[in-house]
C-alpha positions, 0 to 999 in steps of 0.5 A: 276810860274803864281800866280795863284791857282790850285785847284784839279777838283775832291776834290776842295782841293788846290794844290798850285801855277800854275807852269810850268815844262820842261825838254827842250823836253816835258813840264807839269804843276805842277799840273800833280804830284798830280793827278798822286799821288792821282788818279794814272793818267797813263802817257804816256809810251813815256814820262816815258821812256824819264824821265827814260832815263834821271834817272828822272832829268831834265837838267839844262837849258842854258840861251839860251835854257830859251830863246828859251822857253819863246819865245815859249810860247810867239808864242802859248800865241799869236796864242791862242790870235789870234785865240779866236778873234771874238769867242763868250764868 
């Protein structure tokens, strides 16, 4: 979670907490559920056969591959720092 609030771009209304979501292969955020429910947003047919494949659970994830994530998220966190540098505001 990122404490931060999402709220829906069209309506305005508030959704919750920003959240991160993955399964070790694909990654979305938690907001993505609402505007599927609401707006009937299409996903893409890739990501549903994965989730279908795998009966529409994530697996649980080992210490290991937690790690392997944050550490991810960490290189594009840096990448996107590095790269907005010098970028006018």
């Amino acid at each position: 979670m990122t404490g931060s609030p999402v709220h829906d771009a069209l309506s305005g209304e508030f959704i919750g907490a920003l959240e991160l979501h993955t399964d070790s292969e694909w990654f979305w955020y938690s907001d993505l559920a609402h505007y599927v429910e609401r707006y009937h947003v299409p996903l893409e047919a890739i990501f549903i056969d994965h989730a279908r494949a795998h009966h529409w659970t994530p697996p649980a994830l080992s210490t290991e591959d937690l790690i392997e994530i944050a550490d991810t998220l960490e290189a594009l966190d840096t990448e996107h720092a590095e790269g907005a540098q010098g970028c006018p505001s």
